[in-house]
N, CA, C and O atoms as CSV, one atom per row, in Angstrom:
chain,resi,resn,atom,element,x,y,z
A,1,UNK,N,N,9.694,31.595,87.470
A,1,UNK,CA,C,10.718,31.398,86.457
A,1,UNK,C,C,11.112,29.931,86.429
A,1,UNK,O,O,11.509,29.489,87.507
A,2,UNK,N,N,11.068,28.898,85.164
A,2,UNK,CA,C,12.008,27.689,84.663
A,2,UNK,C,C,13.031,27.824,85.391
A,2,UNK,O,O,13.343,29.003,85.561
A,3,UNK,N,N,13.732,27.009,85.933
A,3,UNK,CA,C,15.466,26.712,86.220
A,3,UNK,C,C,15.522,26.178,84.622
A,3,UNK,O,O,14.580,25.648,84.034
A,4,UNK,N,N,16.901,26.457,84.049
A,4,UNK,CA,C,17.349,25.637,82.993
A,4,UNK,C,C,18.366,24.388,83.382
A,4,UNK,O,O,18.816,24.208,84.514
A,5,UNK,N,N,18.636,23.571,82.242
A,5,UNK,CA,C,19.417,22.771,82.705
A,5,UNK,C,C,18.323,21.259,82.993
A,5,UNK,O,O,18.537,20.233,83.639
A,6,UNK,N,N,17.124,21.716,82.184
A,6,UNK,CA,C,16.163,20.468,81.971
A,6,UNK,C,C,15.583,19.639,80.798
A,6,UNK,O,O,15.470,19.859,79.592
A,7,UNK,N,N,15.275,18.659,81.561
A,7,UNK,CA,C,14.909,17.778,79.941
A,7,UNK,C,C,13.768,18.463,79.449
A,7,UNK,O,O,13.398,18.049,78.350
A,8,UNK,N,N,12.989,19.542,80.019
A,8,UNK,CA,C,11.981,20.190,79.081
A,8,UNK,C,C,12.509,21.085,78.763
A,8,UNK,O,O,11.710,21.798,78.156
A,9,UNK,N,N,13.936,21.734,78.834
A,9,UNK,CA,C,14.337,23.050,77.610
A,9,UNK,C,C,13.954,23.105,76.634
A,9,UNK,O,O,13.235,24.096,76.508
A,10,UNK,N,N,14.061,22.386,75.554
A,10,UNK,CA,C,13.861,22.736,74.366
A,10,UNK,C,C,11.951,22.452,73.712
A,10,UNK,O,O,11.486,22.431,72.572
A,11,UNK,N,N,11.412,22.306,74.875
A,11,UNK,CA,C,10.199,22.380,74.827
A,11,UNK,C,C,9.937,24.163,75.419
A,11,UNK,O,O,9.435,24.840,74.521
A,12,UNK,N,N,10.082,24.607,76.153
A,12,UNK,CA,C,10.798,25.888,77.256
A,12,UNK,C,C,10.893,26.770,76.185
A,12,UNK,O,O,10.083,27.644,75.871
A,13,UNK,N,N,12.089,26.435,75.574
A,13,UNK,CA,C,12.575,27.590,74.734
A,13,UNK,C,C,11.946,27.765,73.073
A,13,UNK,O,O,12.134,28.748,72.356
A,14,UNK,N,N,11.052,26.354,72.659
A,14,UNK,CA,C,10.404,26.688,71.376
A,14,UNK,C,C,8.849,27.502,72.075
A,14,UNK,O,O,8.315,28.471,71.535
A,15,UNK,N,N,8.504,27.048,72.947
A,15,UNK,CA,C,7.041,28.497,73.714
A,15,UNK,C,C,7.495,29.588,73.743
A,15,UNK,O,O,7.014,30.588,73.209
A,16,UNK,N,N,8.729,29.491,74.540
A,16,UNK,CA,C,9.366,31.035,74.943
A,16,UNK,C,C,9.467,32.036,73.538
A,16,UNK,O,O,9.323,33.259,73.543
A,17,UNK,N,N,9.787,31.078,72.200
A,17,UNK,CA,C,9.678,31.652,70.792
A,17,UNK,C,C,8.484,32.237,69.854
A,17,UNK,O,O,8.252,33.255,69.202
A,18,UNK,N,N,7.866,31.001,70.166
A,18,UNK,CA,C,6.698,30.837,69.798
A,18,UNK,C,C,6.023,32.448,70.109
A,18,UNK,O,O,5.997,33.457,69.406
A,19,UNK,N,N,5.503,32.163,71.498
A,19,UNK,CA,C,4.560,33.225,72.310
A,19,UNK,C,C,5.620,34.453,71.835
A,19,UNK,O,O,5.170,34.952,70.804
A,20,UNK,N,N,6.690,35.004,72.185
A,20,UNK,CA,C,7.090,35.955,71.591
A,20,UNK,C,C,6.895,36.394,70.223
A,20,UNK,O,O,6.407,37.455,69.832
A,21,UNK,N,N,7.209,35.722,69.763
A,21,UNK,CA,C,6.774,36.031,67.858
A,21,UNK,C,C,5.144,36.347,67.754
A,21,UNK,O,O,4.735,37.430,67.334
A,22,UNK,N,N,4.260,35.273,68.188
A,22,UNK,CA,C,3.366,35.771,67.638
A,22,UNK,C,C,2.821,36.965,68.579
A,22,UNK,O,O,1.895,37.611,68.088
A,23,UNK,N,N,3.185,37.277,69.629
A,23,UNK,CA,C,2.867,38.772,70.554
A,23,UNK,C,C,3.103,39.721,69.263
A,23,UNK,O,O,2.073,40.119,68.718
A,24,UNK,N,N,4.518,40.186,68.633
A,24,UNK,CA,C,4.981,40.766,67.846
A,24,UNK,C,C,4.242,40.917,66.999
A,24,UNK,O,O,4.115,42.048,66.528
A,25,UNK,N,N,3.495,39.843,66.502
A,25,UNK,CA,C,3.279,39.557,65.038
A,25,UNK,C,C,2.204,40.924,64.431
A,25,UNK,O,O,1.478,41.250,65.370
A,26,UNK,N,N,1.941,41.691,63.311
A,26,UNK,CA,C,1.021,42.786,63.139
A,26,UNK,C,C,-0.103,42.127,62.810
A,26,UNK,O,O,0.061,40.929,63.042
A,27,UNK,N,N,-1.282,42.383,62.330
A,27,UNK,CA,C,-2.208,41.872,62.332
A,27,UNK,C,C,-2.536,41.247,60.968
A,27,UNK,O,O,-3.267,40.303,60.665
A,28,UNK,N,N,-1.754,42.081,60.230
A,28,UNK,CA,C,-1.360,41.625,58.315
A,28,UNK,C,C,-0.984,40.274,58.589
A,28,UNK,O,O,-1.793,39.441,58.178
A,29,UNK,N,N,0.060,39.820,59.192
A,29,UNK,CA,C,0.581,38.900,59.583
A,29,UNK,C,C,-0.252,37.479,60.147
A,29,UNK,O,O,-0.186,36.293,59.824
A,30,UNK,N,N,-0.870,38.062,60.915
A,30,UNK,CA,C,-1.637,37.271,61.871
A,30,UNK,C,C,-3.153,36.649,61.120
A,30,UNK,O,O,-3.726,35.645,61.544
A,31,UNK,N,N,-3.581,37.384,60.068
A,31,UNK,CA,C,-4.709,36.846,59.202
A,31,UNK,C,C,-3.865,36.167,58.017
A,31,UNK,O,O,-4.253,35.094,57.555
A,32,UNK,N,N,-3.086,36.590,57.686
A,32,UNK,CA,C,-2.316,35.779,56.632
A,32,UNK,C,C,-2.677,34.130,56.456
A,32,UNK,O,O,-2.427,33.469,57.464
A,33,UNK,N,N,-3.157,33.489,55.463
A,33,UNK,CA,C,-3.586,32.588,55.388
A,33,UNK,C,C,-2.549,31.555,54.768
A,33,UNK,O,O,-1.956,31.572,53.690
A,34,UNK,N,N,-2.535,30.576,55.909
A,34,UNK,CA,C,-1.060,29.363,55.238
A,34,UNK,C,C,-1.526,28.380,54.235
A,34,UNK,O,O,-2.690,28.533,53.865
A,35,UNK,N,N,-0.760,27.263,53.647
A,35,UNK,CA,C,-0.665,26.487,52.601
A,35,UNK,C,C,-2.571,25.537,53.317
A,35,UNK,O,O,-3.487,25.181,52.575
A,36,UNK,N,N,-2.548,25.438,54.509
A,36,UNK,CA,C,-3.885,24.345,54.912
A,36,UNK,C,C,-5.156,25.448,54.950
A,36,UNK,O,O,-6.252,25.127,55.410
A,37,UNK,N,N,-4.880,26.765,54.419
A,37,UNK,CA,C,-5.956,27.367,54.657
A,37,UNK,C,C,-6.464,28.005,55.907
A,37,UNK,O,O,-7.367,28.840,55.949
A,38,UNK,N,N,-5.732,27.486,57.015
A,38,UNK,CA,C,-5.954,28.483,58.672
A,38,UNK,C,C,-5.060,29.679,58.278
A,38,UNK,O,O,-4.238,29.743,57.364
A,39,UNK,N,N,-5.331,30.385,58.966
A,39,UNK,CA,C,-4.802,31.862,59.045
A,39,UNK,C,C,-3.334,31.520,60.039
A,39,UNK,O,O,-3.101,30.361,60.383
A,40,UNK,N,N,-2.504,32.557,60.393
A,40,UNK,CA,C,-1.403,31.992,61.237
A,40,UNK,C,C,-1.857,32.281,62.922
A,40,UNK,O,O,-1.404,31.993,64.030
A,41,UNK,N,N,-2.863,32.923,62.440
A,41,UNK,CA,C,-3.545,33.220,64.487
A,41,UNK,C,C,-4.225,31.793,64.283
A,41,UNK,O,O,-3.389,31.083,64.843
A,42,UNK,N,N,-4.771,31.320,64.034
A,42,UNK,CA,C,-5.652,29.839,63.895
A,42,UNK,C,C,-4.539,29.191,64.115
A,42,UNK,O,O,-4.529,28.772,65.272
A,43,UNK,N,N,-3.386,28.857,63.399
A,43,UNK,CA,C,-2.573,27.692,63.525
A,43,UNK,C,C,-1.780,27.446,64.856
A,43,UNK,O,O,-1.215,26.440,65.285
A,44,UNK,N,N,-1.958,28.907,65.437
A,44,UNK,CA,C,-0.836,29.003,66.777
A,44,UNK,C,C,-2.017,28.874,67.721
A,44,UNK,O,O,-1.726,28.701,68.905
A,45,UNK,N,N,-3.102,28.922,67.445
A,45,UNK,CA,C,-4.491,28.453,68.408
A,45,UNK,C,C,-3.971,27.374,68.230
A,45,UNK,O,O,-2.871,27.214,68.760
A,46,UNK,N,N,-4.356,26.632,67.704
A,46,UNK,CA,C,-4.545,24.738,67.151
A,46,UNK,C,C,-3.259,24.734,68.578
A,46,UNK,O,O,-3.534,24.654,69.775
A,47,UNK,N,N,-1.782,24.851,67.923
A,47,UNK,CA,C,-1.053,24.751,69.256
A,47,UNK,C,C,-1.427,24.749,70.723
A,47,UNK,O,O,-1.520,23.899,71.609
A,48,UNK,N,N,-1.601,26.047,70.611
A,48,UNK,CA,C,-1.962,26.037,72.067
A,48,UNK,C,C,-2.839,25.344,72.750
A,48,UNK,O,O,-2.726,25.060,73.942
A,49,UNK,N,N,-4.028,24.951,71.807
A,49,UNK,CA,C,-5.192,24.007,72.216
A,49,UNK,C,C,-4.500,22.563,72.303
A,49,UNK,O,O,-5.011,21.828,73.148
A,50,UNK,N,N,-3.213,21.921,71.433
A,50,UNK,CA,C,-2.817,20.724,71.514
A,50,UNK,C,C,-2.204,20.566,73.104
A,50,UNK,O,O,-2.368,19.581,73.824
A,51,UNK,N,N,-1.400,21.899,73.474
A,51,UNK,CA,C,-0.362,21.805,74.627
A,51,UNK,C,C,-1.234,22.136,75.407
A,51,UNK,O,O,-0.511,22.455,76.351
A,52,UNK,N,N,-2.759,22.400,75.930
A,52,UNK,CA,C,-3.245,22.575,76.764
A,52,UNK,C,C,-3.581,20.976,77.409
A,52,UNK,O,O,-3.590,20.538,78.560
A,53,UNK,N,N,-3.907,20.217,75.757
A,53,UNK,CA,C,-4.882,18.700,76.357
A,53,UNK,C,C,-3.795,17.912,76.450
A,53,UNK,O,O,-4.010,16.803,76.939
A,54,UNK,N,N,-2.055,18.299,75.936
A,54,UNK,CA,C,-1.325,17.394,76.455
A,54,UNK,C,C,-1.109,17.964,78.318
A,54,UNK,O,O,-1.226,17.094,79.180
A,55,UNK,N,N,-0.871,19.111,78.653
A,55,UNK,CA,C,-1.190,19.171,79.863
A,55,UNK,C,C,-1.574,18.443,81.018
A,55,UNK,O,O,-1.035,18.024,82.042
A,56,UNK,N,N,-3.409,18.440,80.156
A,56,UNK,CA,C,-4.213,18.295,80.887
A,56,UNK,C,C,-3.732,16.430,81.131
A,56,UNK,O,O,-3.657,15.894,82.236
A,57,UNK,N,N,-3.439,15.666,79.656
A,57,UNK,CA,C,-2.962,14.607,79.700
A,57,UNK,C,C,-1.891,14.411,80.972
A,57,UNK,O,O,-2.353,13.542,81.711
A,58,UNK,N,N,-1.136,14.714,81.272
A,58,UNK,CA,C,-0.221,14.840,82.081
A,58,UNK,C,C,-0.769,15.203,83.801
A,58,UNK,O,O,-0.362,14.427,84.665
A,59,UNK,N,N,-1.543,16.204,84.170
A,59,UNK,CA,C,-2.374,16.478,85.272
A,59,UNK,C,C,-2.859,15.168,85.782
A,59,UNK,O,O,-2.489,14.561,86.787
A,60,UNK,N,N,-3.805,14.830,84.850
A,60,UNK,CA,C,-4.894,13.818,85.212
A,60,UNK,C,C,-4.600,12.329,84.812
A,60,UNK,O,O,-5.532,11.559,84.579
A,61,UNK,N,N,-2.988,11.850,84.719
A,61,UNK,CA,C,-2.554,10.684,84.674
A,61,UNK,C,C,-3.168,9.577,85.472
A,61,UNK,O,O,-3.096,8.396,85.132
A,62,UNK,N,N,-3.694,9.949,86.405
A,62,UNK,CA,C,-4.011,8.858,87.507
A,62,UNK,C,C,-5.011,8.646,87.533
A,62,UNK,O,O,-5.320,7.959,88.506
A,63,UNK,N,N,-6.379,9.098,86.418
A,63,UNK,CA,C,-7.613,8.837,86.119
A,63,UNK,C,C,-7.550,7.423,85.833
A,63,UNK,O,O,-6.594,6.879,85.280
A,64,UNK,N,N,-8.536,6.883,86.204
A,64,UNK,CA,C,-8.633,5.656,85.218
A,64,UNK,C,C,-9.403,5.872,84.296
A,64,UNK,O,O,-10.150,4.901,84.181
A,65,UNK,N,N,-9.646,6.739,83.479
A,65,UNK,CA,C,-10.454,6.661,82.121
A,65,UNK,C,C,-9.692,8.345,81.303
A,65,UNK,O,O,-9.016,9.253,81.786
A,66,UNK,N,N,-10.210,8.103,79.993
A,66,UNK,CA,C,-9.624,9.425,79.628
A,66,UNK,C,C,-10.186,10.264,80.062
A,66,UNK,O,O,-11.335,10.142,80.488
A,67,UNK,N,N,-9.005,12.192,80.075
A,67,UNK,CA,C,-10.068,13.123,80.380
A,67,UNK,C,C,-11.004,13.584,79.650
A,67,UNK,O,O,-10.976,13.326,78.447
A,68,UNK,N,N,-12.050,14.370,80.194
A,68,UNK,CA,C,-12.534,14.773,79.557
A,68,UNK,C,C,-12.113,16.453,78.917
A,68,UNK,O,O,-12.158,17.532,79.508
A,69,UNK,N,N,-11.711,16.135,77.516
A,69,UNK,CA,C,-10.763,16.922,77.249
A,69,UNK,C,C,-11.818,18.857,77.409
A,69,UNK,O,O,-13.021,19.114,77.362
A,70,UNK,N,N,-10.403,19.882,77.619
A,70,UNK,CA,C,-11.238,20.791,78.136
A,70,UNK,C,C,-10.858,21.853,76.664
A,70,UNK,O,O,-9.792,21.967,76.059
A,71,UNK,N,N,-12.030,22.442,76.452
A,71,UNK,CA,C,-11.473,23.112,75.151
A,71,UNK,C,C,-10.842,24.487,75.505
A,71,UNK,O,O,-11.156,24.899,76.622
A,72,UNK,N,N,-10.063,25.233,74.816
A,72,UNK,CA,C,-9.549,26.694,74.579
A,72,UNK,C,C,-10.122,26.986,73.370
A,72,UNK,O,O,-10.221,26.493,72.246
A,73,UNK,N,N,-10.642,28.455,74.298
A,73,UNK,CA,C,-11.821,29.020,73.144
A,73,UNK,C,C,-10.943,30.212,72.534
A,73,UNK,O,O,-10.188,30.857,73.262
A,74,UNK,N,N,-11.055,30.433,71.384
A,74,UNK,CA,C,-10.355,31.768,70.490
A,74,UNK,C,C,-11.182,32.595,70.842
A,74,UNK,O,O,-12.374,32.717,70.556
A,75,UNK,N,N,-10.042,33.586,71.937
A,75,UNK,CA,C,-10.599,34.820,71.648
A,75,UNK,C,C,-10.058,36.125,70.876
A,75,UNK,O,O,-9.994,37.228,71.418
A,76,UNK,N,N,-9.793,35.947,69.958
A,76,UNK,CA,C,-8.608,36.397,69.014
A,76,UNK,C,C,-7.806,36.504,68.910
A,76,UNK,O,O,-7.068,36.507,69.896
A,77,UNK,N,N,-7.283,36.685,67.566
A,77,UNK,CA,C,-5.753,36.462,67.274
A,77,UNK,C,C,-4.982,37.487,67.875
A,77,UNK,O,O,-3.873,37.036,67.589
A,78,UNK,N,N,-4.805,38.271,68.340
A,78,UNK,CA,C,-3.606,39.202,69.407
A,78,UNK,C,C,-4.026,38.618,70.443
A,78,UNK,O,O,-4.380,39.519,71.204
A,79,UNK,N,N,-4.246,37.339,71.062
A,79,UNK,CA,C,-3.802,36.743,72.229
A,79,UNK,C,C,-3.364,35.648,72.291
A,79,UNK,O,O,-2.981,35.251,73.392
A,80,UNK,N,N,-3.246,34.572,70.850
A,80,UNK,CA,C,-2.853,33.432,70.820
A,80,UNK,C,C,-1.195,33.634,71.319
A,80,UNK,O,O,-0.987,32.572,71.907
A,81,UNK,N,N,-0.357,34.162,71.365
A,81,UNK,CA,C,1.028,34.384,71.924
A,81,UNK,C,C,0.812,34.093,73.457
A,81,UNK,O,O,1.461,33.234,74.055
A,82,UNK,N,N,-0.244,34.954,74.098
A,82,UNK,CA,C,-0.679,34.944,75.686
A,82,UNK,C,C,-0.847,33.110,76.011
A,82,UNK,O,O,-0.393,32.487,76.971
A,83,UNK,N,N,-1.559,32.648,74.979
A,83,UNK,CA,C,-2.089,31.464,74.768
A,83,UNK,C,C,-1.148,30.479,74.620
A,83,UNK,O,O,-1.071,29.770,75.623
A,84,UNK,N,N,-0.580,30.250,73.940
A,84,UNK,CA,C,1.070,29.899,73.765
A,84,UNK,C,C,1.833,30.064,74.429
A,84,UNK,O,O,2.884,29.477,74.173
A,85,UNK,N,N,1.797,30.770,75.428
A,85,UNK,CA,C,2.931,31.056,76.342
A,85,UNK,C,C,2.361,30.320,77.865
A,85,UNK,O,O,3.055,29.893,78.788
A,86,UNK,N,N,1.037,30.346,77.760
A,86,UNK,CA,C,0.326,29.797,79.227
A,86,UNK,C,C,0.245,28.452,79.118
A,86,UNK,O,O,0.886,27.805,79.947
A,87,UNK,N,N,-0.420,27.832,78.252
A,87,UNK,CA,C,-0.477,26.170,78.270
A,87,UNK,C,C,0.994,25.415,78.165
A,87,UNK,O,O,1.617,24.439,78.583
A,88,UNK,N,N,1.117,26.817,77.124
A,88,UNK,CA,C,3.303,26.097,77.522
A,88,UNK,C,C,3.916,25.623,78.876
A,88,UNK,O,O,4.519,24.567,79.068
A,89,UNK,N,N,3.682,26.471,79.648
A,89,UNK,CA,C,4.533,26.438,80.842
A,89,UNK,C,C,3.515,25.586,81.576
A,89,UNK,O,O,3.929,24.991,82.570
A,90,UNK,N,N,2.170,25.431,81.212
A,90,UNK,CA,C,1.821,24.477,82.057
A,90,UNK,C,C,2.100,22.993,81.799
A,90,UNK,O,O,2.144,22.127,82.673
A,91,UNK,N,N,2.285,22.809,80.464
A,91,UNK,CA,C,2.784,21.271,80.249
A,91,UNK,C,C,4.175,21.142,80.715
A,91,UNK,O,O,4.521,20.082,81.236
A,92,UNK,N,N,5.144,22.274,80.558
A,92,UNK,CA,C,6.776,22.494,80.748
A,92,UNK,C,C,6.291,21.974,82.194
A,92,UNK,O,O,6.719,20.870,82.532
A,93,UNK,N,N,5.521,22.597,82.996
A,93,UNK,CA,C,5.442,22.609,84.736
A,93,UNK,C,C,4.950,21.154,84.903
A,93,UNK,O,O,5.466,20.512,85.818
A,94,UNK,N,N,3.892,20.476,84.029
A,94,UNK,CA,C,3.370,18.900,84.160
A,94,UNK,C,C,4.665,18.012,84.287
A,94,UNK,O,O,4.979,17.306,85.245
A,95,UNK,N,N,5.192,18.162,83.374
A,95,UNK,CA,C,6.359,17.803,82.696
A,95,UNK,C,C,7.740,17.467,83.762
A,95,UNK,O,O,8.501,16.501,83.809
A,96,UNK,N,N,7.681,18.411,84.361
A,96,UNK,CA,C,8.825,18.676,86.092
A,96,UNK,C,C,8.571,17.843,86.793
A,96,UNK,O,O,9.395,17.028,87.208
A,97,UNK,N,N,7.219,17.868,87.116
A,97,UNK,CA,C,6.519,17.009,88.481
A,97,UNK,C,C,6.316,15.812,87.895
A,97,UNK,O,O,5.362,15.246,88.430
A,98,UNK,N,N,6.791,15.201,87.048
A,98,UNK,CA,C,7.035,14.006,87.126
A,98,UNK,C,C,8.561,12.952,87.743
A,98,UNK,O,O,9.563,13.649,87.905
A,99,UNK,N,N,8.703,11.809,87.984
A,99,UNK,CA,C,9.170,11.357,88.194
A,99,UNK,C,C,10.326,11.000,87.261
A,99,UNK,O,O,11.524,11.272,87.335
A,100,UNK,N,N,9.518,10.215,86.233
A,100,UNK,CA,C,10.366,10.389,85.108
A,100,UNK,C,C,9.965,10.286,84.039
A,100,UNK,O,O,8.789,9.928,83.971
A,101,UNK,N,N,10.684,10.527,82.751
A,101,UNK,CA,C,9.338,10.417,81.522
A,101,UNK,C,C,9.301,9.064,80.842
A,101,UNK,O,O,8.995,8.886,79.663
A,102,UNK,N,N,9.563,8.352,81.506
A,102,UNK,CA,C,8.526,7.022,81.353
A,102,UNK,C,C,7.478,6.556,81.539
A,102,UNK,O,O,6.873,5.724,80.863
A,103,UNK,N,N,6.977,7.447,83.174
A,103,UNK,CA,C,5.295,7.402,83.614
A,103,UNK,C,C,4.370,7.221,82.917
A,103,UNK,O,O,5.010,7.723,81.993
A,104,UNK,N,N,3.593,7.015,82.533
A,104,UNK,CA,C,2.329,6.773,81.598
A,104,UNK,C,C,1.578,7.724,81.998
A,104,UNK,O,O,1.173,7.722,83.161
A,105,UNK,N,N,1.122,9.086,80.800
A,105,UNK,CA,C,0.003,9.727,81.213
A,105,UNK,C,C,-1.150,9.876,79.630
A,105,UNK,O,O,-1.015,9.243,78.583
A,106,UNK,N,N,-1.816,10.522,79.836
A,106,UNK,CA,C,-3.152,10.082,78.514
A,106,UNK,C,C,-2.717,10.672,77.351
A,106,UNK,O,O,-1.716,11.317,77.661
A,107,UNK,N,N,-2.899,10.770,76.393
A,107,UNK,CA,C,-2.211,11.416,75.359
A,107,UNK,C,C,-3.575,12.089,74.334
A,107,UNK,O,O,-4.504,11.285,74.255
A,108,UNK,N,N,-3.749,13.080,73.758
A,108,UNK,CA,C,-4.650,13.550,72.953
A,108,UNK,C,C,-5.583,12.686,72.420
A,108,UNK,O,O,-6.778,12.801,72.151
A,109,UNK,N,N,-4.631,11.636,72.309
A,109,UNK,CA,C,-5.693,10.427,71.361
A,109,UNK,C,C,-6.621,9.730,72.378
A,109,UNK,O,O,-7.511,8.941,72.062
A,110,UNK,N,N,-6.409,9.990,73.240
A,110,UNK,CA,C,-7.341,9.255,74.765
A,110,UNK,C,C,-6.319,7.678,74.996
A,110,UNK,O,O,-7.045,6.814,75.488
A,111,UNK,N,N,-5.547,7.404,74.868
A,111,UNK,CA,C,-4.565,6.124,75.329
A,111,UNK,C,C,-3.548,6.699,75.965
A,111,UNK,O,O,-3.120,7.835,75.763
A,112,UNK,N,N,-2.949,5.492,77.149
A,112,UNK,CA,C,-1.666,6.134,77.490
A,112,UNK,C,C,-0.307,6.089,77.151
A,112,UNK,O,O,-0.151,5.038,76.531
A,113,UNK,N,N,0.653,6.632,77.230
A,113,UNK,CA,C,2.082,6.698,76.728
A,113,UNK,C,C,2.714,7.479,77.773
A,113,UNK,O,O,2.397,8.291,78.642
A,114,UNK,N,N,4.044,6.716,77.187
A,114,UNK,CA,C,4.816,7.435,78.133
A,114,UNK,C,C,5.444,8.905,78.136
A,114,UNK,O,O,6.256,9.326,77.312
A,115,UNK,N,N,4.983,9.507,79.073
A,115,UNK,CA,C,5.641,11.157,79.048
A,115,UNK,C,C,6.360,12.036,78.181
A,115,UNK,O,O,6.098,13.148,77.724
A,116,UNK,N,N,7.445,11.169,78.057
A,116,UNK,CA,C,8.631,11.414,76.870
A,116,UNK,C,C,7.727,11.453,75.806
A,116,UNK,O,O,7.624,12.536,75.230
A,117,UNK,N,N,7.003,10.453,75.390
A,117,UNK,CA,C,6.397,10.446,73.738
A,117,UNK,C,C,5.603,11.819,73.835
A,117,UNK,O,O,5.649,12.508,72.817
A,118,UNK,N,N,4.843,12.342,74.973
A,118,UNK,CA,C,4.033,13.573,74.505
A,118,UNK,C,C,5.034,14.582,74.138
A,118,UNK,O,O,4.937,15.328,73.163
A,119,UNK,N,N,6.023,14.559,74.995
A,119,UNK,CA,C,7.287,15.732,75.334
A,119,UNK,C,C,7.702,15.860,73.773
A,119,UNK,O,O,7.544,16.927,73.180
A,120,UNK,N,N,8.208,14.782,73.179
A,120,UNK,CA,C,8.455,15.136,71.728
A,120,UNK,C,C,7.658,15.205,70.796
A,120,UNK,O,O,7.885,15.294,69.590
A,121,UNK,N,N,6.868,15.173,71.250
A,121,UNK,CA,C,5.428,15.599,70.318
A,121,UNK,C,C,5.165,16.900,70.004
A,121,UNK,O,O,4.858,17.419,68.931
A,122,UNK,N,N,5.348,17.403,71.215
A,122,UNK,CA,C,4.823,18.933,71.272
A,122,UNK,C,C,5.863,19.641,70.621
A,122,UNK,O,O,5.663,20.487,69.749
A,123,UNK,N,N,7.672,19.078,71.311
A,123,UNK,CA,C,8.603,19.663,70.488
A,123,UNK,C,C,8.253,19.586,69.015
A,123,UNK,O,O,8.579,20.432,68.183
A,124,UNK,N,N,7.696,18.703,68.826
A,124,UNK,CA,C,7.803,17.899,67.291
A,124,UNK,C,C,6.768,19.266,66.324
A,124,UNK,O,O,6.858,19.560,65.133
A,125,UNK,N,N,5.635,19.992,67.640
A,125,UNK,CA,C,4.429,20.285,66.934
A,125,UNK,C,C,4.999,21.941,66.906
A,125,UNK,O,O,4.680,22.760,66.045
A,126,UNK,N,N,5.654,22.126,67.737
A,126,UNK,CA,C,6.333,23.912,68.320
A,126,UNK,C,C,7.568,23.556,67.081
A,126,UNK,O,O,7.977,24.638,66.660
A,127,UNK,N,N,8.109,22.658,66.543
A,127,UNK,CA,C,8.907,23.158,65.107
A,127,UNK,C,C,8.464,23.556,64.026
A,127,UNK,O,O,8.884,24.494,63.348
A,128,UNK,N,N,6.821,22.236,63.636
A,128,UNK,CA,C,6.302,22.898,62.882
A,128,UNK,C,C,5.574,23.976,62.658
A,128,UNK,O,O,5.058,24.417,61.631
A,129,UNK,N,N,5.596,24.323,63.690
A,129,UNK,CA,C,4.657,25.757,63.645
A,129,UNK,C,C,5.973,26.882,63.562
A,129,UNK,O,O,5.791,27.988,63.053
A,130,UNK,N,N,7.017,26.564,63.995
A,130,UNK,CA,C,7.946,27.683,63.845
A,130,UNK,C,C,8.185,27.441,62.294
A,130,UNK,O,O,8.497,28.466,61.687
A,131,UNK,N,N,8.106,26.388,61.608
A,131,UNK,CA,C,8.557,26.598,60.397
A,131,UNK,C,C,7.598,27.170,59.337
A,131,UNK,O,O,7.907,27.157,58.145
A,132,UNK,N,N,6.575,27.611,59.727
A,132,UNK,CA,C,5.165,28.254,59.189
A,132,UNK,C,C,5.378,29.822,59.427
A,132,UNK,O,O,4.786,30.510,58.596
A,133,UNK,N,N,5.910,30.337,60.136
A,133,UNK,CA,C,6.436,31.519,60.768
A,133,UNK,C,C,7.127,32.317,59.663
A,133,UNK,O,O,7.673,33.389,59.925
């Protein structure tokens, strides 16, 4: 279990949403095709695949070169919630074990930044996907 009372809450609590909703979601729902043409199980993949390689960004800070990013494979849409809910808590958990979020770790784009910038990123990426919902 998270302790609350951290600078990754509201990263915490948009997964904790996220992965719940789309668990729920029926399957009408879940093929439903949005304004870019992915379905809404595709778009909450894309997520989960972003918060896995910011993760992984975060893990493997101390590389000297970028990682080599690791993919998440779809294995259908009634598990992207499972999916969403696991890479969540592993960036939420990257995220802890840092020092502070100024550290420099790799960022999707293969350069580094500081912690904080991924942290609101992901918040930035878990709104828009709630607002697709």
């Amino acid at each position: 279990m998270i302790e609350t009372g951290h600078r990754t809450d509201p990263l915490t609590q948009a997964v904790a949403f996220l992965a719940a909703t789309y668990r729920s979601l029926p399957q009408s729902k879940l093929l439903t095709l949005l304004p870019d043409g992915r379905s809404r199980a595709r778009a909450g993949h894309r997520f989960a695949e972003l918060l896995a390689a910011m993760a992984q960004g975060v893990e493997e800070r101390a590389r000297e070169t970028a990682p080599q990013w690791r993919e998440l494979p779809f294995d259908g849409h009634f598990i992207v919630g499972d999916q969403i809910a696991v890479t969540g808590h592993d960036l939420v958990a990257g995220m802890r074990a840092l020092g502070d979020l100024d550290e420099p770790v790799w960022s999707v784009e293969g350069g580094r930044v500081a912690a904080g910038e991924v942290l609101e990123a992901a918040v930035a990426a878990a709104n828009r996907l709630r607002g697709l919902m």
